[in-house]
Residue frames as a rotation matrix with the C-alpha (Angstrom) as fourth column:
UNK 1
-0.864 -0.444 0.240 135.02
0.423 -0.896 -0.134 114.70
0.274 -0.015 0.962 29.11
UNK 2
-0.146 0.764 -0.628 132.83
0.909 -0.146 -0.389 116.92
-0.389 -0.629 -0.673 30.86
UNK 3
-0.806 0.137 0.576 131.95
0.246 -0.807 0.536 120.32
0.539 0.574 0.617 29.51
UNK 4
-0.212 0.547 -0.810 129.56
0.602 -0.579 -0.549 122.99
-0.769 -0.605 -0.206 31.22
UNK 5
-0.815 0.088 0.572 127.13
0.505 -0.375 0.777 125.15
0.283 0.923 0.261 29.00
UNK 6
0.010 0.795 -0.607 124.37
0.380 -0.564 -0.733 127.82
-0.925 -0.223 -0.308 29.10
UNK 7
-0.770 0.240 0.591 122.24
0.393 -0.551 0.736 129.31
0.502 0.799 0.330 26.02
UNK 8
-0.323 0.278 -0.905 120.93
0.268 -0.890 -0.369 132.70
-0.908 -0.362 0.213 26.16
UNK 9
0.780 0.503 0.372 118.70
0.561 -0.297 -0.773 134.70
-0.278 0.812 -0.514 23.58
UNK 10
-0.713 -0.620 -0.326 120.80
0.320 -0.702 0.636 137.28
-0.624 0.349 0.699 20.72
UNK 11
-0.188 0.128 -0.974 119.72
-0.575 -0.818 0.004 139.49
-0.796 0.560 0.227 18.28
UNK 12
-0.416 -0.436 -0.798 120.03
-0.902 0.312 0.299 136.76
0.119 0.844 -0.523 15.91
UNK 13
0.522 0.322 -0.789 118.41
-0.273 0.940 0.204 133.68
0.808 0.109 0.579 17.65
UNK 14
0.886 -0.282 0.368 119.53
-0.225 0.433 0.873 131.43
-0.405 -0.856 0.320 20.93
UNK 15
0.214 -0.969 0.127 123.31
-0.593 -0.232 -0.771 131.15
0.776 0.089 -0.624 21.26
UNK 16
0.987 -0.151 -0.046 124.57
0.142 0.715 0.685 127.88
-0.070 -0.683 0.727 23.32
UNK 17
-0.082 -0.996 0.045 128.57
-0.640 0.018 -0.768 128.29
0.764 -0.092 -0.639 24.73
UNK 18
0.974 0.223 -0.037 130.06
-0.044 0.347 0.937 125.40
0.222 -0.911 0.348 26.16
UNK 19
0.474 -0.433 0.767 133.01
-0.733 -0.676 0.071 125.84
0.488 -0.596 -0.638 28.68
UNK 20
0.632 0.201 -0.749 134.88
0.398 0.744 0.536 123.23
0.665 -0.637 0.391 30.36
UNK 21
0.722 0.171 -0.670 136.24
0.686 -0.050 0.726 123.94
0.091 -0.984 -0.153 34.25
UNK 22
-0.497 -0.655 -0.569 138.79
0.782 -0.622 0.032 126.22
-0.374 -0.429 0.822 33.56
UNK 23
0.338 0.874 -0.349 136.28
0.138 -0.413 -0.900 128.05
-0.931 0.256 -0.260 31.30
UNK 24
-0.820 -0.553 -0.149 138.19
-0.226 0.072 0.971 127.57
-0.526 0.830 -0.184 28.14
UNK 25
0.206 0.795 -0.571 135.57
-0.859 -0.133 -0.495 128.20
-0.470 0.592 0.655 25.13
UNK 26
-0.670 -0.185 0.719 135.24
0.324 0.799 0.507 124.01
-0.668 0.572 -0.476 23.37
UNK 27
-0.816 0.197 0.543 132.25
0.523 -0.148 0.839 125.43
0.245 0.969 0.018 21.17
UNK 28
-0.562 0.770 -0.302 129.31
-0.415 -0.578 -0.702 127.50
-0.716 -0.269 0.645 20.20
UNK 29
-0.706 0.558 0.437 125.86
0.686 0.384 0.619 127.12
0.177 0.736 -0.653 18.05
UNK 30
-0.266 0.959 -0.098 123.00
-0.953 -0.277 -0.121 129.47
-0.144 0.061 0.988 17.33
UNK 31
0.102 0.990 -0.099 120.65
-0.467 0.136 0.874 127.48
0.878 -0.042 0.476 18.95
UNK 32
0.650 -0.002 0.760 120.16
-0.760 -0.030 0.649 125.58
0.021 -1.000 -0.021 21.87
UNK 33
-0.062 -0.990 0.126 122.01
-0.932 0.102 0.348 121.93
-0.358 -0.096 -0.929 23.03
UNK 34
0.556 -0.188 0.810 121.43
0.596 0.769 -0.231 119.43
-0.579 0.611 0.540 20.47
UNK 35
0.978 -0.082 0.194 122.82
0.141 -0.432 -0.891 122.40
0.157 0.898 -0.410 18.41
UNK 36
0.551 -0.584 0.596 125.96
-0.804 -0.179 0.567 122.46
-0.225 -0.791 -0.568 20.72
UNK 37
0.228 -0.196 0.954 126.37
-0.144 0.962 0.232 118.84
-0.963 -0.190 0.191 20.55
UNK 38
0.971 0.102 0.216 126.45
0.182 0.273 -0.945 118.87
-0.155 0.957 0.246 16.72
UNK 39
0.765 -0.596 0.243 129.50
-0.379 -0.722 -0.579 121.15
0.521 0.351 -0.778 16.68
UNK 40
0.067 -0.977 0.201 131.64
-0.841 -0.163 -0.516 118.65
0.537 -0.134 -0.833 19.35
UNK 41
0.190 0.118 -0.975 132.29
0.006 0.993 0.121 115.64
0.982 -0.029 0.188 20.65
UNK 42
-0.576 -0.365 0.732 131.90
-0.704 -0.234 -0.670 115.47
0.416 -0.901 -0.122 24.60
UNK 43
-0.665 0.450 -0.596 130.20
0.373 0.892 0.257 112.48
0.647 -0.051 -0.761 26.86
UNK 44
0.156 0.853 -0.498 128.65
0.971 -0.039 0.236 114.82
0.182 -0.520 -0.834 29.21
UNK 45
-0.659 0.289 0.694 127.08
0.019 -0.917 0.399 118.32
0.752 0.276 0.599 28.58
UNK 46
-0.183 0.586 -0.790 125.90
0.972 -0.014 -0.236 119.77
-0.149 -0.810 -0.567 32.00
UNK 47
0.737 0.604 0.302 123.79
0.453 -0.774 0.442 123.09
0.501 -0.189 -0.845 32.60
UNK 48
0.358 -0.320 -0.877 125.97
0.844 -0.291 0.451 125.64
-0.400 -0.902 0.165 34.44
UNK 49
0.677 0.271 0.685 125.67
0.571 -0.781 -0.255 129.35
0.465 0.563 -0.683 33.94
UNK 50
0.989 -0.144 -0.038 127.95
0.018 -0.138 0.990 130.11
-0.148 -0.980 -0.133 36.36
UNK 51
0.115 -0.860 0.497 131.26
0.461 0.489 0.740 128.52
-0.880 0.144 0.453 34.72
UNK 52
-0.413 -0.468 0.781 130.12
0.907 -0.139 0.397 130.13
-0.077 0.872 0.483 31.23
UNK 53
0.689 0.507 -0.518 128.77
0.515 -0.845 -0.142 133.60
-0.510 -0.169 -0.843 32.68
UNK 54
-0.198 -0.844 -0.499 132.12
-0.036 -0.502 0.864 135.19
-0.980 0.189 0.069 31.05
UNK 55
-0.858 -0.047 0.511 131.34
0.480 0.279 0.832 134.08
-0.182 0.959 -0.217 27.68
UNK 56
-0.177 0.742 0.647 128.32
0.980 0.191 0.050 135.33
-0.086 0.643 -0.761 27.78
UNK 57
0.187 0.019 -0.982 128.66
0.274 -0.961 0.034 138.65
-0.943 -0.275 -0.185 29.39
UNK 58
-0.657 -0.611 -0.441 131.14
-0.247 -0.378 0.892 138.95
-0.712 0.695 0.097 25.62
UNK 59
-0.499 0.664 0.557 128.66
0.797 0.603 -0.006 137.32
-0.340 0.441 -0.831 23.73
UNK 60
0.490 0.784 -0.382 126.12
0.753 -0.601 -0.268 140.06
-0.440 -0.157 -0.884 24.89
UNK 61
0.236 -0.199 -0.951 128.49
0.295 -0.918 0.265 142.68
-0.926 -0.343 -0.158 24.62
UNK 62
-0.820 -0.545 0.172 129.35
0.250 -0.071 0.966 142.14
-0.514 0.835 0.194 21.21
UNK 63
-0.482 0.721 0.499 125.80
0.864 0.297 0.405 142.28
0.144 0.626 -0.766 20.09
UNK 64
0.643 0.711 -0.285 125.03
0.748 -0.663 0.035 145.21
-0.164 -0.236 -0.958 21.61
UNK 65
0.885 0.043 0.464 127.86
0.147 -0.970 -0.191 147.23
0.442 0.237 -0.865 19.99
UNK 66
0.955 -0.296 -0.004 130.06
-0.093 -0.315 0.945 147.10
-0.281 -0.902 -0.328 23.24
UNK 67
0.324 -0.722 0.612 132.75
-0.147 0.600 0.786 144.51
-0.934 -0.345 0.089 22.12
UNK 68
0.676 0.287 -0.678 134.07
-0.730 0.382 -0.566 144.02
0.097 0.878 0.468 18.49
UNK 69
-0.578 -0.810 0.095 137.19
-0.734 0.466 -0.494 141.21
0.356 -0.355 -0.864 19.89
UNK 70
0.899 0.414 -0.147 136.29
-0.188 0.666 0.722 138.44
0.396 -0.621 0.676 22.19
UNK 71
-0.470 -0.867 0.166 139.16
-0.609 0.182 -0.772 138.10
0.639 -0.463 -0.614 24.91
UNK 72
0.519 0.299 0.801 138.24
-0.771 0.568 0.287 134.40
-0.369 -0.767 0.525 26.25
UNK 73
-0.605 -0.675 0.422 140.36
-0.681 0.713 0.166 131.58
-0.413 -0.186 -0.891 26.53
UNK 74
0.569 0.797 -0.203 139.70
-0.793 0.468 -0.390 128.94
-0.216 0.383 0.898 23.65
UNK 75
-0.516 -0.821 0.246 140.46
-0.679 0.566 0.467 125.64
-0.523 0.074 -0.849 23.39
UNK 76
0.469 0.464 -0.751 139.03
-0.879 0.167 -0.446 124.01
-0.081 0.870 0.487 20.00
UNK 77
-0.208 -0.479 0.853 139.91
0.360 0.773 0.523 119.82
-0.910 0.415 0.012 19.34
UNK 78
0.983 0.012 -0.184 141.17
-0.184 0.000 -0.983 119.68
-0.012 1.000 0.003 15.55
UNK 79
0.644 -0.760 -0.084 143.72
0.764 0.635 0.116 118.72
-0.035 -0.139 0.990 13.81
UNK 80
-0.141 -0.787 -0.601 146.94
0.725 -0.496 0.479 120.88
-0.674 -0.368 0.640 13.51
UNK 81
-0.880 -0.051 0.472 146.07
0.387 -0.654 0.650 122.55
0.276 0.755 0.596 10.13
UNK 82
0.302 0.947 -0.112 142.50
0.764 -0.171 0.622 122.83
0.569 -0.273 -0.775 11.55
UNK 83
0.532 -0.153 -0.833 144.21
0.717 -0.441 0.539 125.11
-0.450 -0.884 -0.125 14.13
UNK 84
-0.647 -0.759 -0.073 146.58
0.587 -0.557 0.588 126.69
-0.487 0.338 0.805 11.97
UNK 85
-0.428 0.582 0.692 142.99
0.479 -0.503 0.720 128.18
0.767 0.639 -0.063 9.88
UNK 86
0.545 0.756 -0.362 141.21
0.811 -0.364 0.459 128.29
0.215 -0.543 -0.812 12.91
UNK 87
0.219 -0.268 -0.938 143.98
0.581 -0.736 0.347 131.03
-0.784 -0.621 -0.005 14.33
UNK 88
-0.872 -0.098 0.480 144.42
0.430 -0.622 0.655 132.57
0.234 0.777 0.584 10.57
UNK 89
-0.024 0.782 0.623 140.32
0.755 -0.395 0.524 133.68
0.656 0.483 -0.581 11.39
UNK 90
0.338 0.161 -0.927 141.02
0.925 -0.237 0.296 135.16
-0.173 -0.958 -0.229 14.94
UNK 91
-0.603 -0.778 -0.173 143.25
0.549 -0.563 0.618 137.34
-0.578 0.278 0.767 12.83
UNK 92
-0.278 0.637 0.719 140.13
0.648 -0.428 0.630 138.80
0.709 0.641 -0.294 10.29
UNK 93
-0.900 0.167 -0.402 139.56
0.338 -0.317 -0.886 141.85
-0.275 -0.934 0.229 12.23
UNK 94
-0.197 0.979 -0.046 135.47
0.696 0.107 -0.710 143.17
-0.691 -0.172 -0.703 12.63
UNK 95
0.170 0.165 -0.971 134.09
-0.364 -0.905 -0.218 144.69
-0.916 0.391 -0.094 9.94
UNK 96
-0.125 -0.547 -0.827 136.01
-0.933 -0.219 0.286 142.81
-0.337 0.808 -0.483 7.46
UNK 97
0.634 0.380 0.674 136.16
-0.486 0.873 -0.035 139.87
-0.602 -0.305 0.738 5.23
UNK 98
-0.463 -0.851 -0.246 138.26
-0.788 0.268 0.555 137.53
-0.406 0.451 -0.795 3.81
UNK 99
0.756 0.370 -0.539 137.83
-0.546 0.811 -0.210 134.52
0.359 0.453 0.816 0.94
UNK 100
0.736 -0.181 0.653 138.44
-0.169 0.884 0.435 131.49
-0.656 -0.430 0.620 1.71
UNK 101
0.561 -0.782 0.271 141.52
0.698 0.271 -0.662 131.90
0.444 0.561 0.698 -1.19
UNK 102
0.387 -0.457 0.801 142.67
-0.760 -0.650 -0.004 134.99
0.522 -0.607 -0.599 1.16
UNK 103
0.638 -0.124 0.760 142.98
-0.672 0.391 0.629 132.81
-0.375 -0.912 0.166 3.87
UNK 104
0.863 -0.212 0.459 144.85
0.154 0.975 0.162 130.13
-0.482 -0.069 0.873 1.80
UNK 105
0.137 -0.983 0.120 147.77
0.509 -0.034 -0.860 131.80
0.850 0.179 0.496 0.33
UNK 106
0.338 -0.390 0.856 148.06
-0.882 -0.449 0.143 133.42
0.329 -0.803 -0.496 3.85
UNK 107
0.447 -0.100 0.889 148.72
-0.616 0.687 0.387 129.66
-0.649 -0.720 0.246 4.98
UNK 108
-0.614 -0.771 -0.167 150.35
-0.719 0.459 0.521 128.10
-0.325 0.441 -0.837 1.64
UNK 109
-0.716 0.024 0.698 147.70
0.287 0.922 0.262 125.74
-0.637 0.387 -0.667 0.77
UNK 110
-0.760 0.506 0.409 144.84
0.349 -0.212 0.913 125.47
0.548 0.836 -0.015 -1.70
UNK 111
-0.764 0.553 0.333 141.35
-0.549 -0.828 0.116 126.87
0.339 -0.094 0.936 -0.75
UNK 112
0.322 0.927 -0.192 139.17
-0.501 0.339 0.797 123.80
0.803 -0.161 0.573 -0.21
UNK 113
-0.330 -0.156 -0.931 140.98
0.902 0.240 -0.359 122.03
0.280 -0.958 0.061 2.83
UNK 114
-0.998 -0.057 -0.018 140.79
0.043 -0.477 -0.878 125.26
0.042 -0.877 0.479 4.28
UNK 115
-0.111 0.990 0.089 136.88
-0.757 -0.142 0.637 125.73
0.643 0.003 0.765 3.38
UNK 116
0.382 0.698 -0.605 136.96
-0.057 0.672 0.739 122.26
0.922 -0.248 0.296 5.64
UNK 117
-0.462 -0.684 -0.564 138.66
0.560 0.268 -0.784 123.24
0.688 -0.678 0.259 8.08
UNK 118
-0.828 0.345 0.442 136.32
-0.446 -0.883 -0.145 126.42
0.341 -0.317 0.885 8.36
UNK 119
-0.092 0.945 -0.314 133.57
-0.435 0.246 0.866 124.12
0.896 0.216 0.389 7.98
UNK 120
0.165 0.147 -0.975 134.78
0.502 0.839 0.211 122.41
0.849 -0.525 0.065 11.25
UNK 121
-0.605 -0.409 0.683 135.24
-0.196 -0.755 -0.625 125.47
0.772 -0.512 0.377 13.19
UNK 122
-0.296 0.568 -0.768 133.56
0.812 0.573 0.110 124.14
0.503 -0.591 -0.631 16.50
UNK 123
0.007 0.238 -0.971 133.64
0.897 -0.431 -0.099 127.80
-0.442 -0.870 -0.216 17.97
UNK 124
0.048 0.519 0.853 131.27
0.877 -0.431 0.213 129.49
0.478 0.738 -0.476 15.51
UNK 125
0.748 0.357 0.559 131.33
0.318 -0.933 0.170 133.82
0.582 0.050 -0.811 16.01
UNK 126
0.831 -0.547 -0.102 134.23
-0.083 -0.303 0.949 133.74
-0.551 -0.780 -0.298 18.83
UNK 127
-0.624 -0.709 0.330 136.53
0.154 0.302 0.941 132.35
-0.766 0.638 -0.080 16.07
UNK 128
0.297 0.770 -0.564 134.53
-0.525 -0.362 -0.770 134.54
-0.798 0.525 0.297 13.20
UNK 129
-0.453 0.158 0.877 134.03
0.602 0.780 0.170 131.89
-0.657 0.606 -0.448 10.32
UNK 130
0.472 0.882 0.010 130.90
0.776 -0.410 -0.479 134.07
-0.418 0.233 -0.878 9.59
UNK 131
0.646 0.128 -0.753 133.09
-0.354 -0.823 -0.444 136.71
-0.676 0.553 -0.486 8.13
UNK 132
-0.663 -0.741 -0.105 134.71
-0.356 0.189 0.915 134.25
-0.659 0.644 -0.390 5.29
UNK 133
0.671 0.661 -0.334 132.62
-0.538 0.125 -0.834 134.96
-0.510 0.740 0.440 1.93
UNK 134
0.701 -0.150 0.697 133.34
0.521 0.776 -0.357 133.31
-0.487 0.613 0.622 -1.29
UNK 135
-0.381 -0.922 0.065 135.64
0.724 -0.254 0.641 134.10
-0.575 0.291 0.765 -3.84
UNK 136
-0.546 0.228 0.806 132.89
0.689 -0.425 0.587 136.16
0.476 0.876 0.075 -5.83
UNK 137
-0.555 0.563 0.613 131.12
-0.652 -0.752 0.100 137.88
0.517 -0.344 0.784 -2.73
UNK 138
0.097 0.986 0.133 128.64
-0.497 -0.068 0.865 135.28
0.862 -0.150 0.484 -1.79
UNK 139
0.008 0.235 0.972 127.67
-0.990 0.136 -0.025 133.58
-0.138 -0.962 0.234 1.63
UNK 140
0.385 0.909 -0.157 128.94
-0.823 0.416 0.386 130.69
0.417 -0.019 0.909 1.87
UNK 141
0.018 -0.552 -0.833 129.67
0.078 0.832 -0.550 128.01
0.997 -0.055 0.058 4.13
UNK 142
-0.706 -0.079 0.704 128.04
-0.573 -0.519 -0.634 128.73
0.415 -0.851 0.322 7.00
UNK 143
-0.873 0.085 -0.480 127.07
0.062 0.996 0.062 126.29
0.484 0.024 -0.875 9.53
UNK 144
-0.582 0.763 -0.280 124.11
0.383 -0.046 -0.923 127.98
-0.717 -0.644 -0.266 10.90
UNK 145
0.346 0.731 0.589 122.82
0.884 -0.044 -0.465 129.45
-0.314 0.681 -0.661 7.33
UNK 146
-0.343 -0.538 0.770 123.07
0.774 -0.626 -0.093 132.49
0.532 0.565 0.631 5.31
UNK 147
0.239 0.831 0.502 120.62
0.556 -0.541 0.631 134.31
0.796 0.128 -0.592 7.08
UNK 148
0.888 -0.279 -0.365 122.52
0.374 -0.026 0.927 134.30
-0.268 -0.960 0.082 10.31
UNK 149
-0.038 -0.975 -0.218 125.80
0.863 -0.142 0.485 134.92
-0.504 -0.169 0.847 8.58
UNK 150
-0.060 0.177 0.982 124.12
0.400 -0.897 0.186 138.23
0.914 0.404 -0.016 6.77
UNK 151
0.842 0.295 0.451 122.80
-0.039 -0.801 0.598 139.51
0.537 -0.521 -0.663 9.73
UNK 152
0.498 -0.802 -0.330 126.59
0.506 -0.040 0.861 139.07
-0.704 -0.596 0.386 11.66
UNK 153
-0.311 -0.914 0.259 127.99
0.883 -0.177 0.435 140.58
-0.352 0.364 0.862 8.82
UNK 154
0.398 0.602 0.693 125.24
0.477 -0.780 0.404 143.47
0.784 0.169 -0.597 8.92
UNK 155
0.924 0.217 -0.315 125.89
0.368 -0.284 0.885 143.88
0.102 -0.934 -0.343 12.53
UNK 156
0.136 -0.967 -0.213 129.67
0.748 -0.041 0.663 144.41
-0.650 -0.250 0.718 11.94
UNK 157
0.435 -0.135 0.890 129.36
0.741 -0.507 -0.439 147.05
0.511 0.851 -0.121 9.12
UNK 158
-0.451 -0.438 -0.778 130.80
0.888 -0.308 -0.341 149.91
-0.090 -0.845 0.528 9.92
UNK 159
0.276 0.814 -0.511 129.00
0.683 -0.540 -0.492 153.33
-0.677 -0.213 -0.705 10.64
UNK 160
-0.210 -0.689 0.694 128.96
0.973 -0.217 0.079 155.50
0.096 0.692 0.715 7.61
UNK 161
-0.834 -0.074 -0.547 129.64
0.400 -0.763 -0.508 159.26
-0.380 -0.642 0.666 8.11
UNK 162
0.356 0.933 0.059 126.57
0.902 -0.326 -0.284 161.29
-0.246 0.154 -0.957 8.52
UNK 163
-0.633 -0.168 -0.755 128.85
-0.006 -0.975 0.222 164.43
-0.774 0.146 0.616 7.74
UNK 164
0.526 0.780 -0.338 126.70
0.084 -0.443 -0.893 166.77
-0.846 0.441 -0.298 5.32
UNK 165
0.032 -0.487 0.873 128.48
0.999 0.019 -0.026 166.96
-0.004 0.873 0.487 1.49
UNK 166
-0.142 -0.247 -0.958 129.99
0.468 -0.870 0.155 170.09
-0.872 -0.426 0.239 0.86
């Protein structure tokens, strides 16, 4: 399998998306491509900004505010239940979060498969992982650290009103 990839600076650190010819997102990584490679199995990872210029344009735009969605064709390997979590996160909308027992009575099973299924999410921020905390609040289970999943789940707060108290 071939696959086509380009990392670009964020707000957060270098951001690698890789893409294969129809441009169908196979994965991301904050950082560059050994980090890429960690997150999927492919035999050859080529340079080509060109094929994943869409992703990034959304990428960008989310970070700056523009975008809180991603509308790009993904196409994650896993197994069926892996898919069945991976499209329960597409469903967490920005701003918000869900435990990783949310997610599992939404799907009928118990919380840790799904915590490994999250853990295998190959297409980290487009498929937001980063906004499933624990069951008490904290960060965790995030394959790029906590620090990265605070500051994505800073960046998604929403604005609170500046109206004046009456």
């Amino acid at each position: 399998m071939i696959a086509y990839f380009q990392t670009f600076n964020t707000p957060v650190g270098p951001f690698s998306v890789a893409v294969d010819a129809d441009q169908r997102v196979l994965a991301t990584a904050f950082g560059d491509a050994a980090a890429l490679r960690s997150r999927f199995k492919v035999l050859d990872l080529r340079l080509n900004s060109s094929l994943t210029e869409r992703s990034r344009r959304q990428v960008e735009a989310y970070f700056d505010g523009q975008a809180q969605r991603f509308d790009l064709p993904i196409a994650p390997q896993g197994s069926a239940f892996q898919q069945q979590v991976w499209r329960a996160l597409l469903e967490i909308p920005f701003g918000h979060t869900r435990t990783y027992g949310d997610i599992a009575t939404l799907l009928g099973s118990a919380p840790r498969p799904v915590g490994g299924a999250i853990a295998r999410n190959p297409i980290a921020l487009i498929v937001p992982c980063h906004r499933v905390v624990g069951s008490n609040g904290k960060l965790t289970g995030f394959a790029f650290g906590e620090i990265v999943k605070r500051q994505l789940l800073i960046h998604e707060e929403k604005p609170r009103s500046t109206q004046p108290k009456r």
